[in-house]
C-alpha positions as a Markdown table, in Angstrom:
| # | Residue | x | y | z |
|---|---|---|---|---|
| 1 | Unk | 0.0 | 0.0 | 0.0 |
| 2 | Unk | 2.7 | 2.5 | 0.5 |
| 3 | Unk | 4.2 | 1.9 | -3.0 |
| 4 | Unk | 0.4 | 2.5 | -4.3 |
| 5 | Unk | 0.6 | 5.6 | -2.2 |
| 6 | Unk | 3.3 | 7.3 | -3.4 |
| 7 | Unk | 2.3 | 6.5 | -6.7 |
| 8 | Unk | -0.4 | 8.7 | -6.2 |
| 9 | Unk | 1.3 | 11.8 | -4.6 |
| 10 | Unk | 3.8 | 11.7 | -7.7 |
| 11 | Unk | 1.1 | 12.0 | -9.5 |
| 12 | Unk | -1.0 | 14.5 | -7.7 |
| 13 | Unk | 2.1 | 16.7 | -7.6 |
| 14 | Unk | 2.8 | 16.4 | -11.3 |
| 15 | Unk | 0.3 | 19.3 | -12.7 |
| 16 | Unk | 1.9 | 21.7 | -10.0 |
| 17 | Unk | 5.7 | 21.5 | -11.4 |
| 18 | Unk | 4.4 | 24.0 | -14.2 |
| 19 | Unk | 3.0 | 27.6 | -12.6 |
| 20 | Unk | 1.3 | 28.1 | -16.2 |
| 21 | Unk | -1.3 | 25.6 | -18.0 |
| 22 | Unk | -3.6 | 25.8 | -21.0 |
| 23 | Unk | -7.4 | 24.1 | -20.5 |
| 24 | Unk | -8.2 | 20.9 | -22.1 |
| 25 | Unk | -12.0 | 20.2 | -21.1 |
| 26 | Unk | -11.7 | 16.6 | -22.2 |
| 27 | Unk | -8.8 | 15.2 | -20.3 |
| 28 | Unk | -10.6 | 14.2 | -17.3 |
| 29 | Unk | -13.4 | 11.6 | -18.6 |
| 30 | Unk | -14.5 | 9.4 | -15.7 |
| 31 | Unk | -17.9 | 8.3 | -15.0 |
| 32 | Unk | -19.4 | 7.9 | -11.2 |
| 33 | Unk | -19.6 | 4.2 | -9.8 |
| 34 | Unk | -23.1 | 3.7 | -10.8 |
| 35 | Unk | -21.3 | 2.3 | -14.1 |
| 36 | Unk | -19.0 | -0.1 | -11.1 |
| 37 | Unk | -15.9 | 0.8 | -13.5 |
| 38 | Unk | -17.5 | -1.9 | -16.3 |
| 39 | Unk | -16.9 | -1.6 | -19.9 |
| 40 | Unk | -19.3 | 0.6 | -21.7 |
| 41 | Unk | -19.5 | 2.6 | -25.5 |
| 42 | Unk | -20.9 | 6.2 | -25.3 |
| 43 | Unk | -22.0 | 8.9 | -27.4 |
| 44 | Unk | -21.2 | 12.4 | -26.1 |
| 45 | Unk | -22.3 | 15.8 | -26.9 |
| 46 | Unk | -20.0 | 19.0 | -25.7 |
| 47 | Unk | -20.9 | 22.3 | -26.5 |
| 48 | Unk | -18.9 | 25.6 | -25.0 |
| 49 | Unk | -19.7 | 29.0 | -25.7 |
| 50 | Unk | -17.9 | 32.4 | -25.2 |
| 51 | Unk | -19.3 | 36.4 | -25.7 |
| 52 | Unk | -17.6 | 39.5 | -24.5 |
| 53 | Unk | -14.7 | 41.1 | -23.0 |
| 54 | Unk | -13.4 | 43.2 | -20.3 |
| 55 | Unk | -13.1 | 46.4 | -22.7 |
| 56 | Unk | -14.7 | 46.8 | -26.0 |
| 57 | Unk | -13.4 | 49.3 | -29.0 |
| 58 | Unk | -10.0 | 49.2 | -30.1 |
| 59 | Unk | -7.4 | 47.9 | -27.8 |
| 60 | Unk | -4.5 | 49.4 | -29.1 |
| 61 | Unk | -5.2 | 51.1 | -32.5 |
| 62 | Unk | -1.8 | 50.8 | -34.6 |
| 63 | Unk | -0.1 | 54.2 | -36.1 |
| 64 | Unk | -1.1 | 54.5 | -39.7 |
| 65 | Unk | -0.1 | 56.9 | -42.4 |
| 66 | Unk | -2.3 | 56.3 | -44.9 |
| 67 | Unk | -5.4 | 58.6 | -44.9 |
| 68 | Unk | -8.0 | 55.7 | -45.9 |
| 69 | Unk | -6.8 | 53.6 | -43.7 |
| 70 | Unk | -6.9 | 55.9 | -41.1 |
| 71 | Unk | -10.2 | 57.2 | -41.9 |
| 72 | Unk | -11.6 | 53.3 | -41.5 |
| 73 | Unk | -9.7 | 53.0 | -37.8 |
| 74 | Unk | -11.6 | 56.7 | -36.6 |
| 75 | Unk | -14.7 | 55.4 | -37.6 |
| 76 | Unk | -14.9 | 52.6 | -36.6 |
| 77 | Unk | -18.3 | 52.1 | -35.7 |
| 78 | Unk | -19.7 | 52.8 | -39.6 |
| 79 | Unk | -16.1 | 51.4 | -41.3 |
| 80 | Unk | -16.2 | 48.3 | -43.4 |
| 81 | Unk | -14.4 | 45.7 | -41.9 |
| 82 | Unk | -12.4 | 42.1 | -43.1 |
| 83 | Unk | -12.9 | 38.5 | -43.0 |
| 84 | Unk | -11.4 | 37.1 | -40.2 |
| 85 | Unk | -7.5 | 36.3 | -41.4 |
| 86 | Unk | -3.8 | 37.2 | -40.1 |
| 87 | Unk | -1.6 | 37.7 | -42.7 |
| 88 | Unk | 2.5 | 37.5 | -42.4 |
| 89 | Unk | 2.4 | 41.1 | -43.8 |
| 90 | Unk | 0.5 | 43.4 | -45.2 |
| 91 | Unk | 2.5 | 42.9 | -48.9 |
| 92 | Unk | 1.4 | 39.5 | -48.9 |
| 93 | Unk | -2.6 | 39.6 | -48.6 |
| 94 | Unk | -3.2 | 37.1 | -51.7 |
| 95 | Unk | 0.1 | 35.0 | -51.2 |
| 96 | Unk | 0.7 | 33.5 | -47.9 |
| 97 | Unk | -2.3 | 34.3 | -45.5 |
| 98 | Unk | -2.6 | 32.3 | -42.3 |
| 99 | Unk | -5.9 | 32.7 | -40.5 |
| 100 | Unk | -5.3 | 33.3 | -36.8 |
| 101 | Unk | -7.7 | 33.2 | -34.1 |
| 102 | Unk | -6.9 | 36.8 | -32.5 |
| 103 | Unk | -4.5 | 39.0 | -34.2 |
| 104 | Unk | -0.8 | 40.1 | -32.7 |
| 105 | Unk | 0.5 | 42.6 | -35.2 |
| 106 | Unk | 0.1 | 41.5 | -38.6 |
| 107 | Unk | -2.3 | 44.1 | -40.8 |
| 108 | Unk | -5.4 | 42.5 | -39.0 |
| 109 | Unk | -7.0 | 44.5 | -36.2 |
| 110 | Unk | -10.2 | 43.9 | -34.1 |
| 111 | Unk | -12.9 | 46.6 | -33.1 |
| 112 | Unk | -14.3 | 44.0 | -30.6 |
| 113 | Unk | -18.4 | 44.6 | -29.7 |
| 114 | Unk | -20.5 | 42.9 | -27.6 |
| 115 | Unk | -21.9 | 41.5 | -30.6 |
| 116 | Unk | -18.9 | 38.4 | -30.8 |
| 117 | Unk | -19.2 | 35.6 | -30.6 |
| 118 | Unk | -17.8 | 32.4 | -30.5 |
| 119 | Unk | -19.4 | 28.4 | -30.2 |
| 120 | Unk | -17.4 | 25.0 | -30.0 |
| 121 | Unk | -19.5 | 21.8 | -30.2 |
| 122 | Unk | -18.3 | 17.9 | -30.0 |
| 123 | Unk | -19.7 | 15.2 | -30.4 |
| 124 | Unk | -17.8 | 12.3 | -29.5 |
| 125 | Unk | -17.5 | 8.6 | -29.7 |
| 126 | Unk | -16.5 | 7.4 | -26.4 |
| 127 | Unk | -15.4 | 3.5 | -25.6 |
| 128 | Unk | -14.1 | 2.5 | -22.1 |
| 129 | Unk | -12.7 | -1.1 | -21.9 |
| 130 | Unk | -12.3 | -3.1 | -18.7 |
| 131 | Unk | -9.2 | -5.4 | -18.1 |
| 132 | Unk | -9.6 | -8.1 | -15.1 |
| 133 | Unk | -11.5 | -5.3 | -13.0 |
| 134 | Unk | -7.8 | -3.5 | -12.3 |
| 135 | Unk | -6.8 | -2.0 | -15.7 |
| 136 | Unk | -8.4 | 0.4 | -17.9 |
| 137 | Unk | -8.8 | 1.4 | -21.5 |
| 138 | Unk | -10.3 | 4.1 | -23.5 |
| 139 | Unk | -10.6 | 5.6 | -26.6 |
| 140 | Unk | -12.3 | 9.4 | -27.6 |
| 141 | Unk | -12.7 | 10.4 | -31.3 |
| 142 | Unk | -14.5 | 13.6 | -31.4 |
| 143 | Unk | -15.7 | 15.6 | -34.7 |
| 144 | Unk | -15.7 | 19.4 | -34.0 |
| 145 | Unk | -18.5 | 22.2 | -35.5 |
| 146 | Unk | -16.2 | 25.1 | -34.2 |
| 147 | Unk | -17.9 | 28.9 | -35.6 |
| 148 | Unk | -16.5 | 32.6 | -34.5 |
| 149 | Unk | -18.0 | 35.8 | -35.5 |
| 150 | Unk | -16.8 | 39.0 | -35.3 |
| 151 | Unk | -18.9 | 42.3 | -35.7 |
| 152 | Unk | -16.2 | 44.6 | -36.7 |
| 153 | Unk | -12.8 | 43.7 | -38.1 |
| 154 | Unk | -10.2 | 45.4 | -40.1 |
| 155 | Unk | -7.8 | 44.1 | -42.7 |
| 156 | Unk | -5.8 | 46.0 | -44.3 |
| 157 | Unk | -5.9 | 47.3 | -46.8 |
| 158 | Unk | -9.2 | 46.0 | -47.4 |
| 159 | Unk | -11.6 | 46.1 | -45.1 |
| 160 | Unk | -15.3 | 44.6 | -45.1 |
| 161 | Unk | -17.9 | 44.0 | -42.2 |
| 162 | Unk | -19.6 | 41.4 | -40.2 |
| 163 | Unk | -17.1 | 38.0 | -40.5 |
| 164 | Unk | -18.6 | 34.3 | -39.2 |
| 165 | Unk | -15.9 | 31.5 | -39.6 |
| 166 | Unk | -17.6 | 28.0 | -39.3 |
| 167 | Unk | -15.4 | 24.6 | -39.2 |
| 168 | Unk | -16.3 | 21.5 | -39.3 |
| 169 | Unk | -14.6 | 18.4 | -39.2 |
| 170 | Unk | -12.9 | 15.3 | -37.3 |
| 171 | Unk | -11.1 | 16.1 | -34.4 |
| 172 | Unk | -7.8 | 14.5 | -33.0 |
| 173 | Unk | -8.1 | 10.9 | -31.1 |
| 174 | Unk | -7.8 | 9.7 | -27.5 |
| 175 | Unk | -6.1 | 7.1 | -25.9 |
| 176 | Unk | -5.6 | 6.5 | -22.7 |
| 177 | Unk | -5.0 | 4.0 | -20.1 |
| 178 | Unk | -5.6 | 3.8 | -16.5 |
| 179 | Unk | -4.3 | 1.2 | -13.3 |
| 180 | Unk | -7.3 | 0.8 | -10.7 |
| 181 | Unk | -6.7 | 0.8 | -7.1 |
| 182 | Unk | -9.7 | 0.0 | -4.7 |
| 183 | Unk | -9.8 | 0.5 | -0.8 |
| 184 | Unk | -12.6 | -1.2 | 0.4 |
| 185 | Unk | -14.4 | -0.7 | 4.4 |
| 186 | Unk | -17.5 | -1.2 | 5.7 |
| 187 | Unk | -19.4 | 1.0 | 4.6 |
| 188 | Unk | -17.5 | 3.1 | 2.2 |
| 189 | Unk | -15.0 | 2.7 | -0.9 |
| 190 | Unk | -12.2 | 4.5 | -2.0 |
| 191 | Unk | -11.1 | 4.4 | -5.8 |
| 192 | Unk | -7.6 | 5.8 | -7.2 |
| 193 | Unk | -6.8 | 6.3 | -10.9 |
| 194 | Unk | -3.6 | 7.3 | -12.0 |
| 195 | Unk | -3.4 | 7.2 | -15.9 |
| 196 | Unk | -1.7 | 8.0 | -18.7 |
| 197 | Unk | -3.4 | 9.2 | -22.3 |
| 198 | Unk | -1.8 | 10.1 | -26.0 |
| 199 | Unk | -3.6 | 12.2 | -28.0 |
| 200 | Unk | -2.6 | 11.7 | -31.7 |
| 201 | Unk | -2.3 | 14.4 | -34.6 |
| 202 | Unk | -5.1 | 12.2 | -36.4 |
| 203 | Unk | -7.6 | 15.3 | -36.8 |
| 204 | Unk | -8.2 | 17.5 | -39.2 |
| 205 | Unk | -6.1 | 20.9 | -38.9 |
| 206 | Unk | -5.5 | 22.8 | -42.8 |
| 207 | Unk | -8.8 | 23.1 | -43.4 |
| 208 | Unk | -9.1 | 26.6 | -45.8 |
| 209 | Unk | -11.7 | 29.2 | -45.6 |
| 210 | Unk | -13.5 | 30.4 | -48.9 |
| 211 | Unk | -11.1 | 32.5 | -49.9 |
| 212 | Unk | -8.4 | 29.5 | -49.8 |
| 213 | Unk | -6.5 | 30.9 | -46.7 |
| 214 | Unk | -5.9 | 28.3 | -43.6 |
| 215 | Unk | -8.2 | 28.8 | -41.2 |
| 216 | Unk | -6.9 | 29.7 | -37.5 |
| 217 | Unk | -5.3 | 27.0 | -35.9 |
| 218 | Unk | -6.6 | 27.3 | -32.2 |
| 219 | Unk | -10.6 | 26.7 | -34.2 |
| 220 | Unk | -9.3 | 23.9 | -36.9 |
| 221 | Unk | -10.8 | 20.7 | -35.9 |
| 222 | Unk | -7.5 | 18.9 | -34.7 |
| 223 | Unk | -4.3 | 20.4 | -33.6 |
| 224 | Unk | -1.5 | 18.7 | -36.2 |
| 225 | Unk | 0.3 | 18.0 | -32.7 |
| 226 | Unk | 0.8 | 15.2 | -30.4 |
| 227 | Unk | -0.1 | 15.7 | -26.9 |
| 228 | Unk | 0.6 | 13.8 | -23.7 |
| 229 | Unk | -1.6 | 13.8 | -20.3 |
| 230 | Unk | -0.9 | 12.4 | -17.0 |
| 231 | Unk | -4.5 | 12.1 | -15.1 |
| 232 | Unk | -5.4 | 11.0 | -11.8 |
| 233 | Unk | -8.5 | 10.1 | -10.5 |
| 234 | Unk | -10.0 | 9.7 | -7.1 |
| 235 | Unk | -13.5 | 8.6 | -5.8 |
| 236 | Unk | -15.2 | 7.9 | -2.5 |
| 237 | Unk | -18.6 | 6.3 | -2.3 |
| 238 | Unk | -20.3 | 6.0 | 1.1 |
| 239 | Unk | -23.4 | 4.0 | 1.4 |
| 240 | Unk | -25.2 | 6.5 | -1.2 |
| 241 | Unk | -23.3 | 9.5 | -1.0 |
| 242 | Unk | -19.9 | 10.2 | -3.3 |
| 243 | Unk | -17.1 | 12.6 | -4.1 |
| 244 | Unk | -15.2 | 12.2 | -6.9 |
| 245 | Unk | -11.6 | 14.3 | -7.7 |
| 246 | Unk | -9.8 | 14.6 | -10.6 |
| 247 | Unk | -6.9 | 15.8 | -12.6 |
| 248 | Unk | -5.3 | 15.9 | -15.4 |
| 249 | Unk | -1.7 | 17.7 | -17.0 |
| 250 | Unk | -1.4 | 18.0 | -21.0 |
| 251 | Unk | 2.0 | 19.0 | -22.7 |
| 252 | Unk | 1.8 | 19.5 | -26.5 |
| 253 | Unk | 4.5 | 19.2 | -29.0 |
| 254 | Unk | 4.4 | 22.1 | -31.9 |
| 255 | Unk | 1.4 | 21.5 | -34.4 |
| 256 | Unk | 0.0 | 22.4 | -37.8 |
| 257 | Unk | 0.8 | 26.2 | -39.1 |
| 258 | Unk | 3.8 | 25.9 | -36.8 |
| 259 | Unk | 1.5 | 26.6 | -33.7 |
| 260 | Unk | 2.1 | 25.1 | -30.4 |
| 261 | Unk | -0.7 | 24.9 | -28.0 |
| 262 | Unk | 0.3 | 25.4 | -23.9 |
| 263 | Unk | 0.5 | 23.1 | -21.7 |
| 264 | Unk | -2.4 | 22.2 | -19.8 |
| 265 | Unk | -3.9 | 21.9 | -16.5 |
| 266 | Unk | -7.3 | 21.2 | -15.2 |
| 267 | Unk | -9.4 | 19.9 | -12.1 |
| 268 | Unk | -12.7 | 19.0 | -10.8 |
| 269 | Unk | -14.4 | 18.4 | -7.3 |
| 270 | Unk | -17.6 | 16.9 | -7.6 |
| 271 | Unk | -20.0 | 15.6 | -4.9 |
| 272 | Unk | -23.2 | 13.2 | -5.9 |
| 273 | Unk | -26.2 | 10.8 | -4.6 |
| 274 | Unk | -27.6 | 8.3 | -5.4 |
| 275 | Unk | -31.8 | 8.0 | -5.6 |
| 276 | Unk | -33.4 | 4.2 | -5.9 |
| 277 | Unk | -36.9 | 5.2 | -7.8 |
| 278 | Unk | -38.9 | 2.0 | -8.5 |
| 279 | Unk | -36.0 | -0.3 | -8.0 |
| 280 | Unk | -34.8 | 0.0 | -11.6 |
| 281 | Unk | -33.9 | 2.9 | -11.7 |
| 282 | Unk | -31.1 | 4.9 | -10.4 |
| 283 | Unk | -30.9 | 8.9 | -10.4 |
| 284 | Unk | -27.6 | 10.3 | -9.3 |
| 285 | Unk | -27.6 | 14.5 | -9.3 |
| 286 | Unk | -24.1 | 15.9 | -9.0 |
| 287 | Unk | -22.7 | 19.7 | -7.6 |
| 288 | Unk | -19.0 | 20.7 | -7.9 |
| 289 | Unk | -16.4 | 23.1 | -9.3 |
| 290 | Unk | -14.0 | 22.9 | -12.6 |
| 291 | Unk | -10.8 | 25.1 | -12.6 |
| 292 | Unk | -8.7 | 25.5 | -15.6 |
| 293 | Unk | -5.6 | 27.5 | -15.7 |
| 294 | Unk | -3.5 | 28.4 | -19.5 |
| 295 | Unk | 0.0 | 29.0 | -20.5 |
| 296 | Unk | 0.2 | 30.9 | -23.5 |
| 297 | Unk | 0.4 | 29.5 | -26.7 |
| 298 | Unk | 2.8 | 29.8 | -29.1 |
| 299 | Unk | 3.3 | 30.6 | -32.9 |
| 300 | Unk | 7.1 | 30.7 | -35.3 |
| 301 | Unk | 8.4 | 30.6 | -31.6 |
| 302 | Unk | 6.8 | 33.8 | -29.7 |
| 303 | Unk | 4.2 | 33.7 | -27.5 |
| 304 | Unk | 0.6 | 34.7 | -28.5 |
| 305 | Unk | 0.1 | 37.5 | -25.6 |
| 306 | Unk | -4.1 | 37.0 | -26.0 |
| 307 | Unk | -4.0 | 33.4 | -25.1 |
| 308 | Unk | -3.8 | 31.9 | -21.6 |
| 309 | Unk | -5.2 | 32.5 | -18.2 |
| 310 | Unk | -7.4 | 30.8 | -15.7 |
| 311 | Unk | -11.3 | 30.1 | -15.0 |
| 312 | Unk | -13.4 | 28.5 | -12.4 |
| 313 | Unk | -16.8 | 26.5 | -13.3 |
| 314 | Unk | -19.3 | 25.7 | -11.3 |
| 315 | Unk | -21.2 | 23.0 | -12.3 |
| 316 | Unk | -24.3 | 20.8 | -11.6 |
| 317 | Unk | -25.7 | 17.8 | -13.3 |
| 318 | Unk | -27.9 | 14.5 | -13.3 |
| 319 | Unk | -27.1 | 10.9 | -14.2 |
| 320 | Unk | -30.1 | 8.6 | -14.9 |
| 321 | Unk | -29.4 | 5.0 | -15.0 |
| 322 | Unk | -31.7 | 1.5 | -15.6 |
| 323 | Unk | -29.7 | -1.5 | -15.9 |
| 324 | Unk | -27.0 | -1.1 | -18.4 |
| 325 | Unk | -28.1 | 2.0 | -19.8 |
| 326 | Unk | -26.9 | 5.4 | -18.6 |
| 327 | Unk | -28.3 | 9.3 | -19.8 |
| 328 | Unk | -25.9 | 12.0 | -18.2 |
| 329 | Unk | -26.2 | 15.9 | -18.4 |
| 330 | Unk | -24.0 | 18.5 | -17.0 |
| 331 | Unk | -24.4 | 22.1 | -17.3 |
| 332 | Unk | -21.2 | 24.3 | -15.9 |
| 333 | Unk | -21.0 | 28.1 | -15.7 |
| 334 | Unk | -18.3 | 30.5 | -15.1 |
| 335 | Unk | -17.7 | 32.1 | -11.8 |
| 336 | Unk | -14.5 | 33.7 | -12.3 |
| 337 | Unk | -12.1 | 34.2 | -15.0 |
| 338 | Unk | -8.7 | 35.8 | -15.5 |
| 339 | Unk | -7.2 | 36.0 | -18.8 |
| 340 | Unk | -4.5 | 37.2 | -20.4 |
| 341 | Unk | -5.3 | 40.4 | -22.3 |
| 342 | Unk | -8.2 | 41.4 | -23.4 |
| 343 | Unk | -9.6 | 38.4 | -24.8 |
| 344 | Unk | -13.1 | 37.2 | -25.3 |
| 345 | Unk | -14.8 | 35.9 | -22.2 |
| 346 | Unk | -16.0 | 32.4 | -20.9 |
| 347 | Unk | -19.7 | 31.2 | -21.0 |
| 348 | Unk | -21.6 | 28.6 | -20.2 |
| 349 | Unk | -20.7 | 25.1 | -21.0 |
| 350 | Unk | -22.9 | 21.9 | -21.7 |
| 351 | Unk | -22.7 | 18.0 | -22.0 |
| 352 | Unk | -24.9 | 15.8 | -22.8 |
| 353 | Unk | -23.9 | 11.8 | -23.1 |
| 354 | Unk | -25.4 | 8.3 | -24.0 |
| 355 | Unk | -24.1 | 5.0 | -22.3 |
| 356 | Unk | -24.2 | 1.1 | -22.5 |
| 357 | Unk | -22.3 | -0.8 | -20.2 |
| 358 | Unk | -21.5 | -4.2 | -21.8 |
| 359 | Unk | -19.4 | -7.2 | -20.1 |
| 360 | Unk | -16.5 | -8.3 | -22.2 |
């Protein structure tokens, strides 16, 4: 027991070596013990959203000569303003663009409103595979429908209004494996699951917009990158009540359009109960809190300065299960956030998910 123990510390201590971490909302997959850690296929449905910012308007309007352009920046509210794209300089607007997700000094500027936008939804094929009750394996392979809009933009030297990016396609794949660790008493149990996951460049990450320019790499589908996560996760069940922990730390290797996501911390605290409604069914509601904390990314080797920071979730949901079948919903909404810049904010975040458990 004390080698399983300081198994566990290691790997609580892990996420804390790095200060700085970028959120990645699917690292930490565990179901509650109403499933009793069986094997099981899901379907999954993730949907995040995000609208305004601490400041609206210009943030820092850049020094320009020319009169037309300088025309467009002073009136900004009634200017025409460009599709959403971040070009390596100004000279090269129909050669080499490279759509980025906020712009950092490269001819594209943002007057941001109250009217943008942004919307990220998942839906995911989930399978979790059970190995003589102590190991565990699972697989995620999502496909992404990520779309942005922004009211007012301004490209130079041409700029047009009103710019909605939509993406769709497959996302990058899962795997991960976990060792299971069970502490049993009288009335209680205690579960421990340190794991380990690879997340492979499988995903889809050029995808173009209309006007044949690479869409931003932080809203492609999949990242071009491979990624690594060390998770851990705890649970207690007594008689009907339960707590369940977890954690998880992703490090990212440099991607698609030479862009290197940060690396990656999250957690959740979650407290649940279990309700026995006409013996064949089981309802368990859930309360807790989800924190995520973001290094900044980076692109050609410097940091993106409006990307990064931290947020805390809280979050509330219900699990309805009858015999092998289980429906869970979760709904999580910001309570604080601190980001880097002046970036767009947080909202409110929703997940919706299908189970069979199965017995191999």
């Amino acid at each position: 027991m004390k080698k399983h123990a300081l198994i566990i510390m290691l790997l609580l201590a892990l996420p804390f070596f790095n200060k700085e971490a970028k959120a990645c909302d699917s690292c930490n997959f565990f179901e509650y013990s109403l499933l009793e850690n069986r094997s099981y296929i899901g379907l999954f449905y993730r949907h995040r959203a995000f609208g305004g910012y601490d400041q609206y308007g210009y943030a820092s309007p850049p020094p320009v000569t020319n009169s037309y352009l300088a025309n467009a920046f002073q009136n900004g509210a009634t200017a025409k303003y460009s599709p959403n794209a971040r070009v390596q300089g100004v000279d090269q607007v129909n050669q080499d663009m490279i759509v980025m997700h906020e712009p950092e000094g490269t001819g594209l500027y943002v007057n941001k409103t109250d009217q943008d936008w942004e919307t990220y939804q998942t839906v995911e094929l989930r399978g979790n595979f059970m190995f003589k009750n102590k190991w565990n394996f699972t697989f995620l392979l999502p496909y992404e429908s990520n779309k942005v809009h922004y009211e007012k933009m301004l490209e130079l030297p041409n700029p047009v209004q009103d710019t909605t990016i939509s993406v769709h396609g497959w996302g990058d794949l899962t795997l991960a494996a976990d060792r299971i660790f069970y502490v049993y008493h009288k009335k209680s149990r205690h579960t421990f699951r340190p794991g380990l996951a690879i997340v492979a460049p499988t995903g889809q990450s050029r995808k173009v917009a209309n006007n044949g320019s690479l869409i931003d790499p932080i809203i492609q589908p999949g990242t071009g990158s491979w990624s690594y996560v060390a998770r851990f996760n705890y649970q207690l069940f007594y008689t009907k009540t339960g707590l369940n922990a977890g954690f998880s730390f992703k490090e990212s290797s440099e991607g698609a359009q030479n862009y290197q996501f940060g690396n990656s911390l999250n957690a959740s605290l979650t407290g649940f109960y279990q309700i026995i409604v006409n013996k064949d069914w089981l309802l368990v509601p859930n309360i807790g809190a989800y924190f995520e904390q973001a290094q900044k990314d980076t692109w050609e080797g410097e940091k993106q300065t409006l990307t990064g920071g931290k947020v805390l979730f809280a979050q509330g949901g219900l699990d309805i299960n009858r015999k092998d079948f289980t429906f869970s919903f979760l709904w999580q909404n910001p309570l604080h956030q601190n980001l880097n810049g002046n970036q767009i904010h947080h909202g409110n975040r929703l997940s919706i998910g299908f189970i069979k458990a199965f017995k191999l």
